[in-house]
BATI-871326 format. One line per 2 residues: number of its first residue (from 0); their letters; for each residue z, x, y of N, C-alpha, C. Coordinates in steps of 0.1 Angstrom, whole numbers, plus 5000, padded with zeros to 4 digits. Each point is the difference from the previous one (the first is absolute). Layout:
<pts>
NUM> a> Z/X/Y/Z/X/Y/Z/X/Y ~ ... .
</pts>
This chain:
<pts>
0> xx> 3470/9048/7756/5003/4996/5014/4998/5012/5009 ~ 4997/5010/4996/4998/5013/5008/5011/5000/5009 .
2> xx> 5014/5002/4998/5009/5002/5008/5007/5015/4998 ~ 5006/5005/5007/5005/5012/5008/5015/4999/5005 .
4> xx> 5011/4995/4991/5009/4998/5006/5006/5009/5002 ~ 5013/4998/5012/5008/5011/5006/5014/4996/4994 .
6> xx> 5004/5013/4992/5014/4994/4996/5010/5008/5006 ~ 5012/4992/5008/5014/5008/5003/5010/4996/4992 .
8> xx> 5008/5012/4999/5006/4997/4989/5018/4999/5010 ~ 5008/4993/5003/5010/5001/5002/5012/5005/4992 .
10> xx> 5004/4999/4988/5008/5007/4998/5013/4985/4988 ~ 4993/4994/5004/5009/4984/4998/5016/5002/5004 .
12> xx> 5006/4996/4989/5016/4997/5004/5004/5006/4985 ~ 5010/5005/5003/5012/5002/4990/4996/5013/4992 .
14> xx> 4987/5009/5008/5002/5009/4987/4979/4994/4990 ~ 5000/4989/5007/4991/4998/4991/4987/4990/5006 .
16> xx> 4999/4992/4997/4983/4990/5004/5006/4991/5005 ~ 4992/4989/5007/4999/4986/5008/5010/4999/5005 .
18> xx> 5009/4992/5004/5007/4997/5012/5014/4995/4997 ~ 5007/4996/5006/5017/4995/4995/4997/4988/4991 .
20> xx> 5006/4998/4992/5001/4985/4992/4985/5007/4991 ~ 4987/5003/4997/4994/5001/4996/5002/5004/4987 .
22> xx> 4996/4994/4987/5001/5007/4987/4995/5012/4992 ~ 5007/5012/4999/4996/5011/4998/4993/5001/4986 .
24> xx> 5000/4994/4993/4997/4999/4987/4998/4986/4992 ~ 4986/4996/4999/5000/4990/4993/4991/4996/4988 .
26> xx> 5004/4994/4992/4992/4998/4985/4997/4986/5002 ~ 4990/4998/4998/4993/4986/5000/4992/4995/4987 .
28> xx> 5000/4987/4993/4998/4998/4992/4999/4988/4998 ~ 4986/4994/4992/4994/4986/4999/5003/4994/4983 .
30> xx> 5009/5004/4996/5002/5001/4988/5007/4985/4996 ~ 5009/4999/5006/5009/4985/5000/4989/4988/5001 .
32> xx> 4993/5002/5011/4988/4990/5010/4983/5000/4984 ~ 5003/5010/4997/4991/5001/4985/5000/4992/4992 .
34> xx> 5018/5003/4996/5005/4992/4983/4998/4981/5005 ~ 5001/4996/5013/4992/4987/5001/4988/4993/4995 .
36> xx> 4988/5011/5003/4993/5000/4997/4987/5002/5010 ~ 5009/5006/5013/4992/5001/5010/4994/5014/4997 .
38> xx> 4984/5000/5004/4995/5014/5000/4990/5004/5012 ~ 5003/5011/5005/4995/5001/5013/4986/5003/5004 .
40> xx> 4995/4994/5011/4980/5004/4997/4999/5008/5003 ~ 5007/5012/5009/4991/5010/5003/5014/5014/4999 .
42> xx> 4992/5011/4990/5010/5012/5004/5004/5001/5009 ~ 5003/5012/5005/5007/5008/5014/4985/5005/5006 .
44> xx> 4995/5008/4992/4986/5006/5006/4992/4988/5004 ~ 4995/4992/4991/4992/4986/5005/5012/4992/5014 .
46> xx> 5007/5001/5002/5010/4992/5015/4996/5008/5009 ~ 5002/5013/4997/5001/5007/5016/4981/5003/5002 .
48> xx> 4994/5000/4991/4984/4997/5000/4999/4988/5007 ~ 5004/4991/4997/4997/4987/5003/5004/4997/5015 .
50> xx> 5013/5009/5004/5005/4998/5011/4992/5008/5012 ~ 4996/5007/4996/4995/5014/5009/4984/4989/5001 .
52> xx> 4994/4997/4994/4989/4989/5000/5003/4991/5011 ~ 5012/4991/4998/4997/4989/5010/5009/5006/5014 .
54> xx> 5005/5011/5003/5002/5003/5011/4992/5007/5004 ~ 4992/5008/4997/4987/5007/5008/4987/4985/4998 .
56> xx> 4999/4991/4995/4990/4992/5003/4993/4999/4988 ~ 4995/5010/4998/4993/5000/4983/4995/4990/4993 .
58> x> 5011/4997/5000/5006/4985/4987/4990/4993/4998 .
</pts>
């Protein structure tokens, strides 16, 4: 996408990142949504590939 972002960094809240109520630490996991028998089509790398595709046009 040839982008050049500008990052500011504020400082967040509490000592640490993002904003009031926001969760400082989180573990995520498809593991439960698995043992159904659900399995997902696309890694993490192939999503955000795929995403960055249909928001610049690409697609």
């Amino acid at each position: 996408m040839d982008l050049k972002p500008e990052f500011h960094f504020t400082g967040g809240v509490d000592g640490g990142r993002g904003w009031k109520g926001d969760v400082k630490l989180m573990r995520l996991s498809i593991e439960k949504a698995k043992k159904t028998g659900w399995k997902p089509k696309l890694n993490s790398h192939e999503a955000i590939r795929r995403t960055v595709r249909e928001l610049s046009g690409t697609a």
